[in-house]
C-alpha positions as CSV (number, residue, x, y, z in Angstrom):
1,X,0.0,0.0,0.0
2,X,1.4,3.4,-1.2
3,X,0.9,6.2,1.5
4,X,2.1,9.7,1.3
5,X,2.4,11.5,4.6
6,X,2.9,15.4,4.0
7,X,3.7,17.1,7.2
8,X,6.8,15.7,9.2
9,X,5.5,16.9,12.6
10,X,4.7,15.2,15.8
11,X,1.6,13.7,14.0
12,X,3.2,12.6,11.1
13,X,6.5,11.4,12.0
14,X,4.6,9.1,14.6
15,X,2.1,8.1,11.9
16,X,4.9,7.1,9.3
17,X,7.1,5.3,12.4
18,X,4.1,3.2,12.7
19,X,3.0,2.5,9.4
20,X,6.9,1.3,8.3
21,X,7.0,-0.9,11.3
22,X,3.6,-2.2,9.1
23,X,6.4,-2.2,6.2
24,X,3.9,-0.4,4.1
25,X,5.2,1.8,1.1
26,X,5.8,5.4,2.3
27,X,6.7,8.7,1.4
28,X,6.7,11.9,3.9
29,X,6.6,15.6,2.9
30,X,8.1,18.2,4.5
31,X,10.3,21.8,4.0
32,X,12.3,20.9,7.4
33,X,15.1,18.7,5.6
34,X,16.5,18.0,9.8
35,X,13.1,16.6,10.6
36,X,13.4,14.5,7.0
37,X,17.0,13.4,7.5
38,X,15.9,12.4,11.4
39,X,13.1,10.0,9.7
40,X,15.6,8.8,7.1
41,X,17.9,7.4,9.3
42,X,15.8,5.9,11.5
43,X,13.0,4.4,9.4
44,X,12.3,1.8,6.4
45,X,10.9,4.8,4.1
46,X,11.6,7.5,1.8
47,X,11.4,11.7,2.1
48,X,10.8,14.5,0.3
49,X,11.8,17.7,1.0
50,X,9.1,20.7,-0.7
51,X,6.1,22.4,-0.3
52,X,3.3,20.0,0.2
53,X,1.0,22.2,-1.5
54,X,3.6,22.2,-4.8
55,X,2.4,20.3,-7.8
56,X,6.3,20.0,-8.5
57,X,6.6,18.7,-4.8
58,X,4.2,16.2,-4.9
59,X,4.1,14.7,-8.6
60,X,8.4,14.1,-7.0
61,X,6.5,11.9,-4.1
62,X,4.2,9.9,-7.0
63,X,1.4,11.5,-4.5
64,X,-0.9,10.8,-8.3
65,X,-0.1,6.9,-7.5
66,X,-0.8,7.0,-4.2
67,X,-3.6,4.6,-2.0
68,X,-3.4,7.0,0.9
69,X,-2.3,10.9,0.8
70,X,-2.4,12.5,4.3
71,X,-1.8,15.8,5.6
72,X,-1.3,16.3,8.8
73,X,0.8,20.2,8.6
74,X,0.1,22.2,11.5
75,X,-1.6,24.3,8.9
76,X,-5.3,24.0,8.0
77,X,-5.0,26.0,4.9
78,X,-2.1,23.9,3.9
79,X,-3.6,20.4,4.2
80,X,-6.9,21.1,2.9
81,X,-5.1,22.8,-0.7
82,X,-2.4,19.7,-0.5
83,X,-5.4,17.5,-1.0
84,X,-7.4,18.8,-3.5
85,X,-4.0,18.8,-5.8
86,X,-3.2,15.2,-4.4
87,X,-6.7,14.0,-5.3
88,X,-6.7,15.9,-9.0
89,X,-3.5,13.9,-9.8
90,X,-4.8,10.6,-9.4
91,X,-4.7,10.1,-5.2
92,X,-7.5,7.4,-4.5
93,X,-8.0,8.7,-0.8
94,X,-7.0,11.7,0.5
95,X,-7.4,13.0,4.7
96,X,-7.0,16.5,5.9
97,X,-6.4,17.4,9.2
98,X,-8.1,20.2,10.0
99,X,-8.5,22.8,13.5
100,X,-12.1,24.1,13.4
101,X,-15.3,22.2,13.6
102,X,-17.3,23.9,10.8
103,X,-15.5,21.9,8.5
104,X,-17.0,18.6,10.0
105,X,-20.7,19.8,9.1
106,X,-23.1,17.9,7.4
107,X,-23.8,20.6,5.1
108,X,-20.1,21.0,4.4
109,X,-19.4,17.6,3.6
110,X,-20.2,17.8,-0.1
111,X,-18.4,20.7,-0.9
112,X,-15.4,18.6,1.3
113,X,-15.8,16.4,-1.8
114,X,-16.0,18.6,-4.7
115,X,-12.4,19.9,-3.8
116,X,-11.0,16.4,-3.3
117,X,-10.7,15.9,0.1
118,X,-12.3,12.8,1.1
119,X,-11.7,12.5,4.8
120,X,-11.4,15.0,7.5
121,X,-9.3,14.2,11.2
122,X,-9.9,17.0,13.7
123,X,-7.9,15.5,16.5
124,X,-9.9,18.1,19.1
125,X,-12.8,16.2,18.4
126,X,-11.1,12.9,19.1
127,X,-9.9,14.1,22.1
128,X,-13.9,15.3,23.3
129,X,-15.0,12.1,22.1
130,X,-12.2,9.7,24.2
131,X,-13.3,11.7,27.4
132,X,-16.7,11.4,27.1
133,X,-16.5,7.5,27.1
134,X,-14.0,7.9,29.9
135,X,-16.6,10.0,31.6
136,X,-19.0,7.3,31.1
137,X,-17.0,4.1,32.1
138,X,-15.1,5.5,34.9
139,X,-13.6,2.7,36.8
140,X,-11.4,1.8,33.3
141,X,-8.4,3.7,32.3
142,X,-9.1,2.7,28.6
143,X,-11.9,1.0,27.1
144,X,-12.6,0.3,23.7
145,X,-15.3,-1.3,21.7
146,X,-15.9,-3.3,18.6
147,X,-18.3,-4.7,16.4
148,X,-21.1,-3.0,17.9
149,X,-20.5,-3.7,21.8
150,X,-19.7,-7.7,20.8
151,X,-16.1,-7.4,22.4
152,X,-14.9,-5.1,24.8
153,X,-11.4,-4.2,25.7
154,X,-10.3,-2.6,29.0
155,X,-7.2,-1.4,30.3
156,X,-7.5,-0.7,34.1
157,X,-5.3,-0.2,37.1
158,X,-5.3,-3.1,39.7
159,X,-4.9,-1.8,43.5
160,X,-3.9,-3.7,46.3
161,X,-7.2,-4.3,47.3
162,X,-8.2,-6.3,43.8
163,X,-9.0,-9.9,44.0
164,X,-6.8,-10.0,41.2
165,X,-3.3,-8.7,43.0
166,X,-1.1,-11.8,42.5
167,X,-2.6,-13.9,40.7
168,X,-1.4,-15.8,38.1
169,X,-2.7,-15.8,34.6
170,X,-3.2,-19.8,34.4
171,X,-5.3,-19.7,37.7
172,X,-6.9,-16.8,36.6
173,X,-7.6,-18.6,33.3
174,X,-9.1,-21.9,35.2
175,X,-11.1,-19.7,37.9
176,X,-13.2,-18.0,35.3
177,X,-12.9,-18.3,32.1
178,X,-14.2,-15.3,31.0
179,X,-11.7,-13.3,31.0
180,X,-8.6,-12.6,28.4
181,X,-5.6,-10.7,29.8
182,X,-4.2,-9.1,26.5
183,X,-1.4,-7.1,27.8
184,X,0.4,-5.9,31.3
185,X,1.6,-2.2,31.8
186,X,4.2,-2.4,34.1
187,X,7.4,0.2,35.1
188,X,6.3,1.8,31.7
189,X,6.7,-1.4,29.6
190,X,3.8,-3.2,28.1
191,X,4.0,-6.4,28.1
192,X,2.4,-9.5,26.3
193,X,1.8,-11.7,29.4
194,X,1.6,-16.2,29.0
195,X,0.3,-18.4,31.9
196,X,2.9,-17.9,34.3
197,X,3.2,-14.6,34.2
198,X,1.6,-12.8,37.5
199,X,-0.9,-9.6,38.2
200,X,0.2,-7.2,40.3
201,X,-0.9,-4.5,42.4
202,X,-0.2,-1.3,40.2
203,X,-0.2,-3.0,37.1
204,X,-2.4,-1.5,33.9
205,X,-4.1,-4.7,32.5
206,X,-5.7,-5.0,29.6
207,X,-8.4,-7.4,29.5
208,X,-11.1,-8.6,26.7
209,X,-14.4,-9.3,27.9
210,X,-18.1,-9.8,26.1
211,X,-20.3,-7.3,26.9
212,X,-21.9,-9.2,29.7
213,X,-19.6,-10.3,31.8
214,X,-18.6,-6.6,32.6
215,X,-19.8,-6.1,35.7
216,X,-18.0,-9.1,36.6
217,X,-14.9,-7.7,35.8
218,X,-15.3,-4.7,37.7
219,X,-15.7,-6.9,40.8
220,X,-12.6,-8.5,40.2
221,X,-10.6,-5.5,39.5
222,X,-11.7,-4.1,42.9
223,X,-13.5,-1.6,41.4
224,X,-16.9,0.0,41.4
225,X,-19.0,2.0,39.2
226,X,-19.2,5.8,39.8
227,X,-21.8,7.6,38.1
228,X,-20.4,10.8,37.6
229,X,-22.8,13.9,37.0
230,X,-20.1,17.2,37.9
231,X,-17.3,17.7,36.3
232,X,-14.6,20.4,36.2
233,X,-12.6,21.5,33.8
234,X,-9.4,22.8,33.8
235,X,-8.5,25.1,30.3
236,X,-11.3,26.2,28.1
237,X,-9.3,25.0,25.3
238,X,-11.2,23.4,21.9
239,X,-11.5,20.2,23.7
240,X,-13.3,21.9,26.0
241,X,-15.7,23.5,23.9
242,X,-16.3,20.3,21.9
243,X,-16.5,18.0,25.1
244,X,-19.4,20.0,26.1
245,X,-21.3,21.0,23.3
246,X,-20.8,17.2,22.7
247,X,-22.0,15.7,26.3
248,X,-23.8,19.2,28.0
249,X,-26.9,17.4,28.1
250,X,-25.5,14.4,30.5
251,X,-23.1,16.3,32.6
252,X,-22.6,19.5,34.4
253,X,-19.7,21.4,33.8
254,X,-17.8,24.2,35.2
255,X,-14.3,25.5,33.3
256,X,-11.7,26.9,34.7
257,X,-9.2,28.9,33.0
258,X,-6.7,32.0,34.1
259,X,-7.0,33.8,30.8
260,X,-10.1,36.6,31.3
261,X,-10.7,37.1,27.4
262,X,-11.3,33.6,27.1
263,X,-13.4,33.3,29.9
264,X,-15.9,36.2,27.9
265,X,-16.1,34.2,25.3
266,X,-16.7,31.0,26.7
267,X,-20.3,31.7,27.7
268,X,-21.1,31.4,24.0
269,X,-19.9,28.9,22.8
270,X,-20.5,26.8,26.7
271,X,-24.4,28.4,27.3
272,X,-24.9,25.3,29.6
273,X,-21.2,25.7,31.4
274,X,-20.2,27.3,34.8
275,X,-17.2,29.8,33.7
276,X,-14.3,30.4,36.5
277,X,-11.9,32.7,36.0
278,X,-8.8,31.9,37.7
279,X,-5.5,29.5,38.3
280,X,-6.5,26.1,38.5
281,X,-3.0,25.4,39.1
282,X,-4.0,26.9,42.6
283,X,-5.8,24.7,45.1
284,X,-7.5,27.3,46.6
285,X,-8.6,28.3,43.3
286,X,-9.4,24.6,42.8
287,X,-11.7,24.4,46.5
288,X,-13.4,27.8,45.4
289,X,-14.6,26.1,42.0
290,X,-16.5,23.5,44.2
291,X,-13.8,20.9,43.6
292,X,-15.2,19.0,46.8
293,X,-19.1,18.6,45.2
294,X,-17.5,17.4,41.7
295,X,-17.1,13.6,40.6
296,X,-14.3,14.5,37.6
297,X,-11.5,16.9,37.0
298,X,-10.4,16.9,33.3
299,X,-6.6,18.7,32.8
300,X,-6.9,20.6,29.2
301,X,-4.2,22.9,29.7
302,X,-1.4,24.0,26.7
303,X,1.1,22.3,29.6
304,X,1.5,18.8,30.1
305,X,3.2,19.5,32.9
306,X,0.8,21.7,34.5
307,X,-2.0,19.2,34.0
308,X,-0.1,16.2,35.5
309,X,0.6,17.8,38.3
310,X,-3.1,19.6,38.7
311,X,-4.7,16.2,37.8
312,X,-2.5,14.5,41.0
313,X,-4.0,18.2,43.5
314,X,-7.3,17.1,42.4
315,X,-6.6,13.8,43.6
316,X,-5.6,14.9,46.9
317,X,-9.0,16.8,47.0
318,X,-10.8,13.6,46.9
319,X,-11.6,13.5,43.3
320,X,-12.4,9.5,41.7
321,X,-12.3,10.0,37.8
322,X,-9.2,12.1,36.5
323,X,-8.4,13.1,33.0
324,X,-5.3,14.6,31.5
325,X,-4.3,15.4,28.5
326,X,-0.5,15.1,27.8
327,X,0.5,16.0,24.4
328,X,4.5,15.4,24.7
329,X,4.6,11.3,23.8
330,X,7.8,11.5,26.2
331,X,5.7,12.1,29.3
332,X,3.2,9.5,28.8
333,X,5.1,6.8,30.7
334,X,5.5,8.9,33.7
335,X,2.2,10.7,33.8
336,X,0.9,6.8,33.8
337,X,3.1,5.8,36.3
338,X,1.8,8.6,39.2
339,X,-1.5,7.2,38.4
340,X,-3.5,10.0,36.9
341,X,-6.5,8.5,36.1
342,X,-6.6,8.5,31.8
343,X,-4.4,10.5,29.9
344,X,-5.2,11.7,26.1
345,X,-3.0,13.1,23.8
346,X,-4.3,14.3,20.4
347,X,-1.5,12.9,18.5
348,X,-1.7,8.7,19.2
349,X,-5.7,9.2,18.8
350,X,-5.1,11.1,14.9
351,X,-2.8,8.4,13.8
352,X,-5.2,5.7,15.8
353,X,-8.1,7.3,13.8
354,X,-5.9,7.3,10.3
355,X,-5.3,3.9,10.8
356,X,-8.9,2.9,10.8
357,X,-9.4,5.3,7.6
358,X,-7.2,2.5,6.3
359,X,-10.1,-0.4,6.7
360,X,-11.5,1.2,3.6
361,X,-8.2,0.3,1.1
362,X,-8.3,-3.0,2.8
363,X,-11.6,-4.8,4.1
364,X,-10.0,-7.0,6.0
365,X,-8.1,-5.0,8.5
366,X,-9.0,-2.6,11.3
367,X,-6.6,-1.3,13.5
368,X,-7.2,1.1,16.9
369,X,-4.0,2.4,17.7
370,X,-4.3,4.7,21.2
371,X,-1.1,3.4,23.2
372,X,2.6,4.5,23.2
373,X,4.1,1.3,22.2
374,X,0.9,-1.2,21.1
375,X,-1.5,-1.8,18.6
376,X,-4.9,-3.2,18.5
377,X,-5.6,-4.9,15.4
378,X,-8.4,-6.9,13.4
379,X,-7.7,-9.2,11.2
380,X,-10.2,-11.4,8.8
381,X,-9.4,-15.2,8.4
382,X,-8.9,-16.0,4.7
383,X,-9.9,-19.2,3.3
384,X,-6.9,-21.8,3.4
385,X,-5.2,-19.7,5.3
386,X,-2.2,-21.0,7.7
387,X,-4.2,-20.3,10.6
388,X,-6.8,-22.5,10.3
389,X,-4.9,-25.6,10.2
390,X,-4.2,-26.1,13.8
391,X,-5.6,-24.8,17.3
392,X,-4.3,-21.9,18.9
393,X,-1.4,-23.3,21.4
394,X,0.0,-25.5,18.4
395,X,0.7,-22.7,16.2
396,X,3.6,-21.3,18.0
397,X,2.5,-17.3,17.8
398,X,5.3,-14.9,18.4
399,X,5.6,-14.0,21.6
400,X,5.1,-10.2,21.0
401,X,1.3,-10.7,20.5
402,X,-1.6,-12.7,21.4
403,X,-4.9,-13.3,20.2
404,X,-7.5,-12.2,22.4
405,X,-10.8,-12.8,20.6
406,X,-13.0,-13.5,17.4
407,X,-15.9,-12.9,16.1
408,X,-17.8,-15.6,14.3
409,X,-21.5,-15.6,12.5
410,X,-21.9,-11.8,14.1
411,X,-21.2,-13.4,17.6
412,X,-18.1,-12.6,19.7
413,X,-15.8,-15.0,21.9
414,X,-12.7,-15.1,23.9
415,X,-9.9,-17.3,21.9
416,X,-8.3,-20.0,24.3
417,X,-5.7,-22.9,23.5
418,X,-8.3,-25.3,21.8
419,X,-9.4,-22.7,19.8
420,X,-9.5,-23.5,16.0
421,X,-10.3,-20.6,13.4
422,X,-12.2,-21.0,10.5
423,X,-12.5,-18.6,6.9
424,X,-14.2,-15.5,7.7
425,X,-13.7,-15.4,11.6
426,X,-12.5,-11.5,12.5
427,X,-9.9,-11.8,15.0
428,X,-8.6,-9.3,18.0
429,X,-4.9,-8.8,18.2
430,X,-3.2,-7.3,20.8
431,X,0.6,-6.4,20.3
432,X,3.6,-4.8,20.4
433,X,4.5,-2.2,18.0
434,X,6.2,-3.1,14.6
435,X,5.0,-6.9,15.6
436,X,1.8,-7.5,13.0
437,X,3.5,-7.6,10.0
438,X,4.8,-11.1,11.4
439,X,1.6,-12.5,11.8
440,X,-0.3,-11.5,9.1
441,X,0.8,-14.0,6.6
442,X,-1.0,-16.1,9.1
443,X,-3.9,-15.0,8.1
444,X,-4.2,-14.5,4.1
């Protein structure tokens, strides 16, 4: 598959870092030959240094020939014109990342497709969108649906007090049943765990369930389920605005944020919102804003820093359900480890939502991509392929991955040992980064 990425910014240079660990065919765009030359050496793929929204620029990066032309500039402007040339020489699907809303109209869609840009990625919308389901499943730290609700994946802290806390996978297994532990998060590794491995206190586990044996799980986890109705908001950034124009109706919110003109104009866009103005960073500020009556605190600052570190005071305040978001990739790991509640950052949920943009060039795969160093992926059993022709513990899997579950006839299903696939089985698969490509040979 051909892909041209034009834009070599945070977005894109993690977008093409994953997609050649896919060893897919790609070409990035950018003027900054250092950001070029850093992607060169370090990466199976090719640059070119221009003007992405230069005919001469991209007819050099065969963006004409192209399955997938993205642009993912900084610039609106930029990535918007950079499709509409990509898609008059010949690009079969272009995507746009864009910074305002209005684009993502109903009524604007058409004219989104008279100038040749086919798909639009607003990665502040994302964001509002991962938050409210964090909102709405409180206890998890993740959680992640597909096929209509059929399989569920969670990632969730386990505390000292979790039935769970040493246990070992095997006994776990044999207990229940239920249950498939995809992946550990431990000392800011992930890990893809086997029978003897153990849960432990602090761990981030990811576990796939079926919808009904949910509640279950949150037993086990030592867990319970907070319905949260007040939440408060630190920054009244775009997230904000989207977040609640997006879930007004089902929560009450109150923003907070130490810039005055912003708080004037918030009331417009927020009619439903409480508008603070004042230094959230500030715990009196923080206890003045009714802190102690809320049931959330969502971080939405410019600063990673400063919404780690609020997120942990609104802890200390008593608050249950804390969301940060932390746009440096670099401080993921340790925001995770101090045990902030869920932490977004725009850029892994634009590349997570490019790479399901990618189901459309090929039916058979759909991939959810909102971790550091993992990937969820789907994969479709062809007929005759390798996979079918033994059960699960016989074909001797790379270790880097695991298969977690299937669906079959529109039903889904944990995959254990015995379990032996047939054609046109979809099948979950939990992994490390840059590990798919060894299994998917497996599949066709």
């Amino acid at each position: 598959m051909r892909i041209v990425i034009a834009g070599a910014g945070e977005v894109g240079s993690h977008l093409a870092k994953l997609l050649s660990f896919e060893e897919q065919d790609i070409i990035v765009i950018d003027e900054d030959r250092e950001r070029l030359d850093v992607l060169d050496s370090s990466y199976n793929l090719m640059t070119v240094c221009g003007n992405p929204t230069s005919f001469l620029t991209l007819k050099e990066a065969r963006a004409g020939q192209s399955d997938l032309f993205i642009a993912v500039t900084p610039f609106e402007a930029t990535n918007l014109v950079a499709c509409s040339i990509a898609k008059s020489l010949g690009a079969h699907t272009t995507v746009g990342r864009i910074s305002h809303y209005g684009f993502m109209a109903p009524e604007n869609k058409s004219a989104m497709l008279n100038m040749g840009v086919d798909r639009l990625i607003y990665p502040e919308y994302l964001a509002a969108r991962e938050i409210s389901t964090a909102l709405e499943h409180s206890w998890v730290r993740n959680w992640f649906e597909l096929h209509e609700g059929q399989i569920i994946l969670v990632g969730v802290r386990i505390r000292d007090n979790a039935p769970l806390a040493g246990m070992q996978l095997k006994e776990f297994a044999s207990t229940t049943g239920c249950f498939h532990v995809s992946a550990i998060r431990r000392n800011h590794e992930t890990i893809i765990p086997r029978g003897n491995d153990y849960m432990l206190a602090g761990d981030v586990l990811y576990i796939t369930a079926t919808r009904d044996r949910i509640d279950d799980l949150i037993k086990l986890c030592g867990k319970v389920k907070r319905k949260i109705r007040r939440v408060l908001v630190m920054g009244g950034s775009k997230i904000a605005i989207r977040l609640v124009n997006m879930c007004g109706d089902r929560f009450k919110f109150t923003i907070i944020d130490n810039n005055r003109d912003v708080c004037v104009r918030l009331p417009e866009k927020c009619p439903d919102a409480d508008i603070v103005h004042g230094d959230a960073r500030d715990p009196e500020v923080l206890a003045e804003a009714g802190i102690g009556r809320c049931d959330a605190f969502i971080a939405l600052s410019p600063s990673s820093e400063s919404n780690i570190l609020t997120t942990l005071s609104a802890k200390e305040a008593g608050i249950k359900k804390s969301v940060a978001e932390v746009e440096d990739i670099q401080f993921i790991p340790q925001a995770e480890a101090l045990g902030i509640g869920t932490v977004i950052n725009k850029k892994l949920l634009a590349t997570s939502s490019i790479f399901q943009l990618m189901l459309d060039a090929d039916a058979s795969t759909s991939k959810c991509l909102a971790l550091t160093d993992a990937e969820v992926a789907e994969l479709e059993v062809k007929p005759g392929a390798k996979i079918t022709r033994a059960a699960v513990k016989d074909l001797h899997l790379d270790r880097n991955m695991t298969l977690a579950a299937l669906i079959r006839d529109g039903h889904g299903m944990l995959v254990t040992g015995t379990t032996q696939f047939k054609a046109g089985d979809k099948v979950l698969i939990f992994c490390l980064a840059g590990a798919l490509h060894k299994v998917e040979h497996l599949f066709s």
